[in-house]
C-alpha positions as CSV (number, residue, x, y, z in Angstrom):
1,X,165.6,196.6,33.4
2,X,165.4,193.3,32.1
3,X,168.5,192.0,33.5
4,X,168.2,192.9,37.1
5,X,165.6,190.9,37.5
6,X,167.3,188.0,36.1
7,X,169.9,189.2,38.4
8,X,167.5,188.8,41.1
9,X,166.1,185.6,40.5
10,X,169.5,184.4,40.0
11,X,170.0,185.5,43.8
12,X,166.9,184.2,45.1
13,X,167.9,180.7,44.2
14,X,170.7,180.8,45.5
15,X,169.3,181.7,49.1
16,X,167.1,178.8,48.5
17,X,169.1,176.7,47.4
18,X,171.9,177.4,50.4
19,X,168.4,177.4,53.1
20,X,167.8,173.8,51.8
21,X,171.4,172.7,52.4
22,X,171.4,174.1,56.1
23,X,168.3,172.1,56.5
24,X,169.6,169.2,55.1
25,X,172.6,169.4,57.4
26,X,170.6,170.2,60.3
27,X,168.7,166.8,60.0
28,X,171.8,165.0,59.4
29,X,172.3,165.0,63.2
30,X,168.8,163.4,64.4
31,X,168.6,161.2,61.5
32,X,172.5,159.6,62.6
33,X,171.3,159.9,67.0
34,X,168.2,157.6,65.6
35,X,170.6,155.3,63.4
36,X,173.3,154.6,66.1
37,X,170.2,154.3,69.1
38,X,169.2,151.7,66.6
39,X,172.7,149.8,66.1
40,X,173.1,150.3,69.6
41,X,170.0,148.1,70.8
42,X,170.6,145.7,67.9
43,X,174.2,145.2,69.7
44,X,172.8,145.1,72.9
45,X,170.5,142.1,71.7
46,X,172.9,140.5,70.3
47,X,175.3,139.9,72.9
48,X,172.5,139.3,74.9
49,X,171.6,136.5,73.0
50,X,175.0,135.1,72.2
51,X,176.3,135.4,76.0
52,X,173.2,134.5,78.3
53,X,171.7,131.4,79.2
54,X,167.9,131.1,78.6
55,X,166.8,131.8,82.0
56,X,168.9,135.1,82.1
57,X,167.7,135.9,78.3
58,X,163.9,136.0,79.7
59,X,165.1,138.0,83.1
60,X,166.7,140.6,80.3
61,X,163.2,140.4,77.8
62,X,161.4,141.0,81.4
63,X,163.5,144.3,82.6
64,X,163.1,145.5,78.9
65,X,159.7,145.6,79.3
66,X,159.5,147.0,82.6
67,X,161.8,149.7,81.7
68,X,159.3,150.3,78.9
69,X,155.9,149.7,80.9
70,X,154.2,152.0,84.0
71,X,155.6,152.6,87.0
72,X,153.8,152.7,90.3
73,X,156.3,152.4,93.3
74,X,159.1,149.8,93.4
75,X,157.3,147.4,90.5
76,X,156.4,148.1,87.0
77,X,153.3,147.0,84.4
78,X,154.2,145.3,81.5
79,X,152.4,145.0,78.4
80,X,152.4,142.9,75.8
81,X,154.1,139.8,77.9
82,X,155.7,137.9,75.6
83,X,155.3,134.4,78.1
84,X,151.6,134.5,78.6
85,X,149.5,132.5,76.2
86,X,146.3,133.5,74.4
């Protein structure tokens, strides 16, 4: 009697212990989209930086924000400009 239920718990873990590695895995896909979103944007800024003039760098900063803002129509809300003072 005694040793089916070691038998048992023996197989329990295991299911566990294979449930937590297909979880594990599972994440592994999100966690690397929100890595290389990440890298991606960090690229994108700087070759921004490295390639545009000023003028162009603050045109880029302002669609950023747009993109990120409200939309109503053809023009978008920004918040949190970055050029306004106070």
């Amino acid at each position: 009697m005694r040793h089916r239920q070691r038998g048992q718990s023996t197989l329990e873990y295991a299911v566990l212990a294979s449930v937590v590695v297909a979880a594990l895995l599972f994440m592994q896909i999100y966690v690397k989209r929100g890595a290389m979103g990440k890298l991606r944007s960090a690229t994108d800024r700087i070759m921004e930086l490295s390639t545009l003039g000023a003028n162009n760098r603050i045109h880029a900063e302002l669609l950023r924000l747009a993109k990120r803002g409200t939309r109503r129509g053809a023009s978008a809300i920004t918040k949190n400009d970055p050029f306004v003072l106070g």
